[in-house]
Residue, then its C-alpha position, 0 to 999 in steps of 0.5 A: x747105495x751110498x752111505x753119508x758120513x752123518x748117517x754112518x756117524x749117527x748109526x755108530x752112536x746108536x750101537x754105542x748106546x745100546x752098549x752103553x745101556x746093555x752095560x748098565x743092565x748088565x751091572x744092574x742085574x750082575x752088581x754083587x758078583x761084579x763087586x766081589x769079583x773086583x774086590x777080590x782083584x782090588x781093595x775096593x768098597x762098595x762105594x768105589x766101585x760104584x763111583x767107578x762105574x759111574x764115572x766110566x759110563x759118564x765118559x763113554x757116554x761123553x766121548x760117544x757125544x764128543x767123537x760121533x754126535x756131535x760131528x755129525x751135528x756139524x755135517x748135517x749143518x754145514x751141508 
């Protein structure tokens, strides 16, 4: 069986969102030892390493719109 481009595009976003929400809850559930850990790599706060977080679960979910959704968007239009 053939696999179109779109369909291949949107079952790679799917897997890259189920990372992304299995990150999110494993940040959640991990938060402090993650903190302690990174703070005793870093000198980080609690506060960055929170904004950290945040802005790299902000990107990879950008960047799965950016790379795969929206390509797939396209192909599904133009075909």
């Amino acid at each position: 069986m053939e696999m179109s481009w779109v369909r291949f595009l949107l079952w790679c976003a799917a897997v890259n969102y189920a990372v992304l929400i299995l990150v999110w809850i494993i940040f959640l559930a991990a938060r402090e030892p993650m903190r302690r850990l990174h703070q005793r790599w870093f000198a980080l706060t609690d506060a960055q390493i929170d904004g950290y977080m945040y802005a790299f679960l902000g990107f990879y979910k950008l960047a799965t719109w950016f790379f795969l959704l929206v390509p797939a968007f396209v192909l599904h239009f133009l075909a």
